[in-house]
DOLO-903553 format. One line per 5 residues: number of its first residue (from 1); their letters; for each residue x, y, z of C-alpha. Coordinates in pm, whole numbers, plus 50000, padded with zeros to 5 digits. Example, Ala and Ser with C-alpha at 12.3 -4.5 7.8 and 13.67 -1.06 7.14 Angstrom:
% DOLO-903553
1	as	51230,49550,50780 ~ 51367,49894,50714;
This chain:
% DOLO-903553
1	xxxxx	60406,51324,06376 ~ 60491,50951,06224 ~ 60419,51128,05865 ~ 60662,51460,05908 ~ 60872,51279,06064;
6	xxxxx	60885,50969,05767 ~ 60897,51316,05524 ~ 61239,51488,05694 ~ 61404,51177,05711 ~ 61337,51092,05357;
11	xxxxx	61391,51440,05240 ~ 61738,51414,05417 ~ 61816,51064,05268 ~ 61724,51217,04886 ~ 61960,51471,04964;
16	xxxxx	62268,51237,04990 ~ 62200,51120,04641 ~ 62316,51383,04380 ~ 62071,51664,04338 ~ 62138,51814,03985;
21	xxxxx	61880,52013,03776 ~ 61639,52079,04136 ~ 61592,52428,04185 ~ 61305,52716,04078 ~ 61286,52870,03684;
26	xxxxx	61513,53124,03596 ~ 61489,53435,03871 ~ 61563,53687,03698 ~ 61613,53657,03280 ~ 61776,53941,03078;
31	xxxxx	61526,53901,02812 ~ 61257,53952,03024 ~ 61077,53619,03025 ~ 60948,53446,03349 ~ 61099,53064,03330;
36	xxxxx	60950,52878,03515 ~ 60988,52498,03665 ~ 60689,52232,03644 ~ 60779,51933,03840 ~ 60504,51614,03722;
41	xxxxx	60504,51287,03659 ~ 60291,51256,03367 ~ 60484,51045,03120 ~ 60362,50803,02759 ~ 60051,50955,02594;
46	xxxxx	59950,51169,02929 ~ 60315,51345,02885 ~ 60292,51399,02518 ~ 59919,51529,02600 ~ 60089,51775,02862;
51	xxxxx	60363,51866,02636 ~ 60094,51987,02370 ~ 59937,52179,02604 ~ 60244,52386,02734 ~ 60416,52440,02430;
56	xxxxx	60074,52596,02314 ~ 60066,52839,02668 ~ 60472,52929,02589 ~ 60396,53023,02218 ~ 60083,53240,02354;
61	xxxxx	60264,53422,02683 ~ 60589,53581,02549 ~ 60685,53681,02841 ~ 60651,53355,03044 ~ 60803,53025,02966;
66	xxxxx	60674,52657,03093 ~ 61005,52433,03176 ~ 60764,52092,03225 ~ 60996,51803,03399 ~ 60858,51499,03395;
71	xxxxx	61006,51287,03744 ~ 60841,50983,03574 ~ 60692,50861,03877 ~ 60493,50953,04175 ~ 60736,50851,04395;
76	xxxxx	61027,50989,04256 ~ 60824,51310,04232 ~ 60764,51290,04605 ~ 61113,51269,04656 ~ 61240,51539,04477;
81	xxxxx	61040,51790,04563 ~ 61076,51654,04939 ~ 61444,51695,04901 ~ 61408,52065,04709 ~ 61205,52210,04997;
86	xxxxx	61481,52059,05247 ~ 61724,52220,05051 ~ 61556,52564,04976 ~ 61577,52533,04599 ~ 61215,52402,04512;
91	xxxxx	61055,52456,04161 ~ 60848,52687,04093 ~ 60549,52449,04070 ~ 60510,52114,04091 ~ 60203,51850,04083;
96	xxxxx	60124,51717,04424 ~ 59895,51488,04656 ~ 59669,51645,04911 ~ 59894,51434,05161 ~ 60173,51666,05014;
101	xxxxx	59997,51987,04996 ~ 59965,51926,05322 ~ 60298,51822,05453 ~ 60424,52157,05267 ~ 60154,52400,05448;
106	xxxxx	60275,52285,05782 ~ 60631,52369,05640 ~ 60563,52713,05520 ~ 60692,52576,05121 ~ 60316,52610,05020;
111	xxxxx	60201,52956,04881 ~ 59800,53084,04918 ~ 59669,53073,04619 ~ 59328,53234,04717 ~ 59489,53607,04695;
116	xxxxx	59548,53505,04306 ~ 59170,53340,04305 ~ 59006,53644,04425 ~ 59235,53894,04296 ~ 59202,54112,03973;
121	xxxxx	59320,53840,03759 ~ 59111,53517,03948 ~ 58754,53445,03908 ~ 58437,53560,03936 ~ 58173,53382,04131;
126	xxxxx	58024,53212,03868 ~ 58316,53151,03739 ~ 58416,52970,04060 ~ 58048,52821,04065 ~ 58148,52629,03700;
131	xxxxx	58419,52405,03866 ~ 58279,52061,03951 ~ 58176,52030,04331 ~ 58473,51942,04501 ~ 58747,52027,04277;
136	xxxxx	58770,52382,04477 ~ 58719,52237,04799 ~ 59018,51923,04811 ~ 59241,52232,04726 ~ 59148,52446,05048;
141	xxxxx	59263,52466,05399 ~ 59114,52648,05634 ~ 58953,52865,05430 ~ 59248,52931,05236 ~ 59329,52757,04850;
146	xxxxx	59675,52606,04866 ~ 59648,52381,04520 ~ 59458,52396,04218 ~ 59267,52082,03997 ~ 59519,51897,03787;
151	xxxxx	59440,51581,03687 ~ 59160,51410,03843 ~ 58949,51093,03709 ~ 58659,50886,03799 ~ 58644,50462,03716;
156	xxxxx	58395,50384,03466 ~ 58257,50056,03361 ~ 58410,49928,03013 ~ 58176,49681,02852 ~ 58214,49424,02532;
161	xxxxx	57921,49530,02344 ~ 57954,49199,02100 ~ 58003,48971,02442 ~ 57710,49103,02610 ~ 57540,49013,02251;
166	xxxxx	57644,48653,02268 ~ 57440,48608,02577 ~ 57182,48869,02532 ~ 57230,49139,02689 ~ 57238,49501,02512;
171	xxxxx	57366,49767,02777 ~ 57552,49794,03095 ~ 57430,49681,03430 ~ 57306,50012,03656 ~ 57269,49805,03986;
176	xxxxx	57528,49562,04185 ~ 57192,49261,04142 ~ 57258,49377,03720 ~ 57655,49344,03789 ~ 57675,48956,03930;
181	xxxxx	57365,48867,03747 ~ 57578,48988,03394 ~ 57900,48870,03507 ~ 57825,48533,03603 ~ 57631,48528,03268;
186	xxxxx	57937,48632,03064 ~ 58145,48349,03269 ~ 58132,48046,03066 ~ 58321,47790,02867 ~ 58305,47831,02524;
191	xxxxx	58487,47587,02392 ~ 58356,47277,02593 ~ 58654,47153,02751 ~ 58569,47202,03092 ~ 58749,47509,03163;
196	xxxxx	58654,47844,03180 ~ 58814,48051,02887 ~ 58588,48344,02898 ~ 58530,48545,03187 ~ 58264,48807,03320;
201	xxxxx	58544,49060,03465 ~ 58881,49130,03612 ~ 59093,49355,03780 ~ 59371,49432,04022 ~ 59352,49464,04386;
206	xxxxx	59260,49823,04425 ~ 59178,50037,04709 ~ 59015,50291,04512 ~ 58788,49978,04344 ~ 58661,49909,04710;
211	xxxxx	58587,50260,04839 ~ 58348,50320,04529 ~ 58182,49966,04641 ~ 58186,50100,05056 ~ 58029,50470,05001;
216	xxxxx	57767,50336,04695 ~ 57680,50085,04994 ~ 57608,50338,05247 ~ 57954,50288,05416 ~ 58251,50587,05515;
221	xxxxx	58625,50565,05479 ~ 58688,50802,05815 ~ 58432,50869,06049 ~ 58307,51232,06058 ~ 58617,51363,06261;
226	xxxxx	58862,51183,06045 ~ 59022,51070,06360 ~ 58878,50660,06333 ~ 58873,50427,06042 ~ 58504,50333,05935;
231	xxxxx	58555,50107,05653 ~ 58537,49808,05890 ~ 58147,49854,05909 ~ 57878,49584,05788 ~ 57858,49831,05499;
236	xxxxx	58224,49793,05478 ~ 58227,49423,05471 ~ 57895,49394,05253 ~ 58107,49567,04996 ~ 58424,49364,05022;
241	xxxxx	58215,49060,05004 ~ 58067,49169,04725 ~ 58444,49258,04557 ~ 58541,48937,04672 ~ 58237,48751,04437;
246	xxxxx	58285,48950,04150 ~ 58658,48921,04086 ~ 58741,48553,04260 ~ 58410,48333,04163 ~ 58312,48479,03827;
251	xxxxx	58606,48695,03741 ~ 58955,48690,03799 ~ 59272,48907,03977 ~ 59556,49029,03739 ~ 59925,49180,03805;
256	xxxxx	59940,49524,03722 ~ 59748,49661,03382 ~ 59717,49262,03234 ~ 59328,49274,03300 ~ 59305,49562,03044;
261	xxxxx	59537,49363,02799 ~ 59249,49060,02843 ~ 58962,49297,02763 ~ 59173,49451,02499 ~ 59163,49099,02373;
266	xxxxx	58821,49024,02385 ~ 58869,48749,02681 ~ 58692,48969,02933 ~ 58331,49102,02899 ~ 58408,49393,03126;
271	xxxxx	58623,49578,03397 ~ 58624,49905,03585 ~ 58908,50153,03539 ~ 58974,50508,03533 ~ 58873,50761,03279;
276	xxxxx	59224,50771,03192 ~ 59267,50418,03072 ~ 59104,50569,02726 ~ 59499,50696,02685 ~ 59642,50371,02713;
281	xxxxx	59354,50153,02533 ~ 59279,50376,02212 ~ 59369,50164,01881 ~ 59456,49834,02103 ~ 59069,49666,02094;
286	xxxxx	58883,49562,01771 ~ 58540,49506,01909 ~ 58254,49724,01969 ~ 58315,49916,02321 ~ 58141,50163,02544;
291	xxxxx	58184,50286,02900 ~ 57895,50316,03147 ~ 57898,50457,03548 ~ 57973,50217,03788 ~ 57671,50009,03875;
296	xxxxx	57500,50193,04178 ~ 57364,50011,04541 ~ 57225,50231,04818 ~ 57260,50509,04698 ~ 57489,50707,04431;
301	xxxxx	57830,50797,04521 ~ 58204,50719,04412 ~ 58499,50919,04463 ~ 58728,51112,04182 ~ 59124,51053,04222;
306	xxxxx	59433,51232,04117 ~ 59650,51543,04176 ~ 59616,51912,04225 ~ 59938,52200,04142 ~ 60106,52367,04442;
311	xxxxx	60281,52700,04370 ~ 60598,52733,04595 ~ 60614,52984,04878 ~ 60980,53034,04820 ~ 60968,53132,04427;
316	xxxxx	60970,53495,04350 ~ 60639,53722,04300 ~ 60680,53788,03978 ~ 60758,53356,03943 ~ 60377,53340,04136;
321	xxxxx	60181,53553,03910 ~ 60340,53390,03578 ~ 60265,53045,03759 ~ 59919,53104,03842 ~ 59867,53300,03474;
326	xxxxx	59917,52893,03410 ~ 59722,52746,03617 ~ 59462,52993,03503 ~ 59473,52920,03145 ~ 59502,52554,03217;
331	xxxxx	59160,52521,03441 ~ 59000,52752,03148 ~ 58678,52553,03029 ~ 58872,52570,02645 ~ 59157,52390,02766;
336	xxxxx	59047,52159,03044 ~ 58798,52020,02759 ~ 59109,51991,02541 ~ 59324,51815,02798 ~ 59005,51579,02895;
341	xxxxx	58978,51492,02515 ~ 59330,51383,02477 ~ 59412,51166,02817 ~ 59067,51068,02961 ~ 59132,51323,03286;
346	xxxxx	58746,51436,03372 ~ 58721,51809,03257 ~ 58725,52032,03629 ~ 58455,52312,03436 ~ 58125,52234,03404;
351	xxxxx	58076,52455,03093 ~ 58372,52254,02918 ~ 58151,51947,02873 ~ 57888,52128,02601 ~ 58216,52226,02420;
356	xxxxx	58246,52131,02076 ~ 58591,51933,02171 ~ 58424,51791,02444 ~ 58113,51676,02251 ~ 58335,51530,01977;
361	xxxxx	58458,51309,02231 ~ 58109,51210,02349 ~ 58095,51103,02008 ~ 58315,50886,01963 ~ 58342,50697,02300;
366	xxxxx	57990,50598,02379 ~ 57935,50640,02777 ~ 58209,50855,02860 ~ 57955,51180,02837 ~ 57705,50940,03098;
371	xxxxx	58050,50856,03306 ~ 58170,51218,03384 ~ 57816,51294,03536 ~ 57975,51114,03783 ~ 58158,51412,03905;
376	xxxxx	57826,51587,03975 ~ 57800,51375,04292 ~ 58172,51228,04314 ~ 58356,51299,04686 ~ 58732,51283,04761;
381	xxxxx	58922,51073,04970 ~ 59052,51200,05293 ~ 59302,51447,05275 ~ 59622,51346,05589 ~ 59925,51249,05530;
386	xxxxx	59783,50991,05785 ~ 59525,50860,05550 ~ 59785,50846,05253 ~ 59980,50603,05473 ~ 59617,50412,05592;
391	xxxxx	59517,50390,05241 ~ 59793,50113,05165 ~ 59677,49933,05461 ~ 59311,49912,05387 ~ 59451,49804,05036;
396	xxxxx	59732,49543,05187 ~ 59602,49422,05519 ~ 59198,49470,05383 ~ 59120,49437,05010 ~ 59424,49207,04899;
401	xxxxx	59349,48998,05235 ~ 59038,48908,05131 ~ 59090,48874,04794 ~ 59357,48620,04808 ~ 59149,48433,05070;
406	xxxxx	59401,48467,05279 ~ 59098,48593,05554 ~ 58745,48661,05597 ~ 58638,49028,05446 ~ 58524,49117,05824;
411	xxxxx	58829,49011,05913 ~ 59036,49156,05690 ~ 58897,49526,05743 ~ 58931,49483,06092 ~ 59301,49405,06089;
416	xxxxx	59323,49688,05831 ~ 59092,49872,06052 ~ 59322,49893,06315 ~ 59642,49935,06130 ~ 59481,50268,05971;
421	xxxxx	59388,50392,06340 ~ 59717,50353,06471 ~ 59870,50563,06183 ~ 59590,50799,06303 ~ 59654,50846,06660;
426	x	60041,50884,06566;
């Protein structure tokens, strides 16, 4: 209730502000072609990426035309579409959250997209059988497909090939006893004056960092019925602990991206980050680089992130069919390979990886072919608008907690613990 009601209220607050350009494609054209609105907020090299892509579907569908609109930021995304919906002029199609999707089926503003996947024009079985596990299933609600795979992304280890050299070692650790064994390694003092100038790893305070380290430890975000956190187990804590090691005794906590500018530098002799990181890093490091999976523990598990496409309930048919004639072409193994080449998003067809695109790519990152085998056994985070609020308070009140040493990990989880259970219950 807490969630709709946070979404109304905002959606009303949005709607004070001026509204201009919100609204669905063109309804009805005199020349016959569909227009259609794309809400995102893919910007820098991920926008240009996008761009490519839908100027390339316009030139090849005369009859339907891709209006992408980048909002520039998730939350600003959020807003508008929140404030659209309220005001019954929503795009035609916008990039969304599961939290969202969600929000917008209890609303009615979400259309079923699983009369389009199973009609004349969807897939076939096998067809449906080459997405990677998952990708179908974060997009379906009781039984019924509301969204479709947009961008998603697993972390990946990015290692200094000539630091590990300096202290001899030649490939990426596989095991979390490998990780703090080769960071504490690649901590050292090069220049003797006492001080620490070049460190094993870094990174930011990250939710998403931690949950890889919980479920790879045996651990669960939500217990079975999603209605009680479960982070705040000794597999919970183990994993924080172990977070706590790598980035505060042998490695070190940046603002924002600045960890990435240190590898880029050669300071660092590795950090995890998404898949998509590639976009941003290309042409900015000198040295010899590859990516590896994340180290494993108990077992092997980590989750993919990112967004899915909702098609709007309220557009016309004719709007529907020319969105999801996109959507289509855009999860086709041809162009998902293409748009995995160019931003570092994970490909959502199996059959895209052995593409010749694809394999190029393999190519010329060393790793990243090893990383996306990832998404063979990858999971997805829960799904409630509940959890979407939880997740900044396992990040706040748990990971940052700890990590600034401001409490004990058991402690920290627990207060995050019961933060996330209250959001629950409301």
């Amino acid at each position: 209730m807490k969630c709709r009601l946070l979404w109304t209220l905002l959606a009303v607050s949005v709607l004070a502000v001026s509204f201009a350009g919100c609204g669905g494609g063109d309804k009805g054209a005199d020349d016959g072609v569909v227009r259609l609105q794309f809400w995102h907020a893919m910007g820098g090299p991920l926008g240009d990426a996008l761009d490519v892509l839908v100027a390339e579907f316009n030139e090849n569908h005369s009859d339907i035309e891709i209006q992408s609109i980048s909002m520039g930021r998730y939350q600003a995304l959020s807003q508008k579409i929140m404030a659209a919906v309220a005001a019954g002029e929503p795009p035609d199609l916008a990039q969304v959250y599961e939290a969202w999707t969600e929000n917008l089926i209890e609303n009615g503003s979400a259309e079923s997209m699983s009369k389009y996947v199973n009609g004349p024009n969807g897939f076939s079985q096998e067809e449906l059988d080459d997405f990677i596990p998952g990708m179908i299933e974060t997009s379906t609600w009781d039984g019924e497909i509301y969204s479709f795979p947009f961008n998603k992304s697993v972390r990946a280890l990015y290692w200094n090939k000539v630091e590990f050299a300096k202290v001899g070692l030649t490939r990426a650790p596989t095991n979390w006893d490998e990780y703090l064994a080769y960071v504490k390694k690649l901590t050292r003092d090069t220049d003797g004056d006492g001080k620490i100038d070049q460190w094993g790893t870094a990174g930011q305070i990250s939710a998403w960092m931690f949950e890889n380290l919980l479920v790879q430890n045996g651990g669960e975000i939500l217990t079975d019925d999603g209605k009680r956190a479960a982070f705040d187990s000794p597999e919970g804590v183990e994993a924080l602990e172990f977070m706590v090691e790598l980035l505060t005794e042998y490695g070190k906590i940046t603002a924002g991206y600045e960890y990435q500018n240190d590898f880029q530098a050669g300071k660092i002799g590795m950090i995890e980050g998404s898949t998509v990181s590639l976009a941003f890093m290309e042409g900015k490091y000198t040295f010899d680089m590859a990516l590896a999976p994340l180290p494993e523990n108990k077992r092997k598990a980590s989750f993919f992130a990112g967004t899915n496409v909702v098609i709007f309930a309220d557009s016309p048919d004719v709007n529907k069919a020319a969105a999801w004639e996109f959507l289509k072409w855009f999860t086709s193994p041809e162009i998902t390979a293409r748009w995995a080449a160019m931003t570092g998003y994970a490909p959502v067809r199996r059959s895209s990886m052995d593409l010749p695109v694809m394999q190029e790519r393999f190519a010329e990152i060393e790793g990243l072919e090893s990383v996306f085998t990832q998404l063979e056994y990858a999971a997805f985070e829960p799904r409630s608008a509940a959890w979407y609020a939880g997740r900044k308070y396992l990040e706040e009140y748990g990971v940052e907690a700890a990590l600034r040493k401001q409490m004990e990990p058991s402690e920290a989880l627990a207060a995050a613990a019961r933060s996330v259970n209250a959001e629950l219950e409301d």
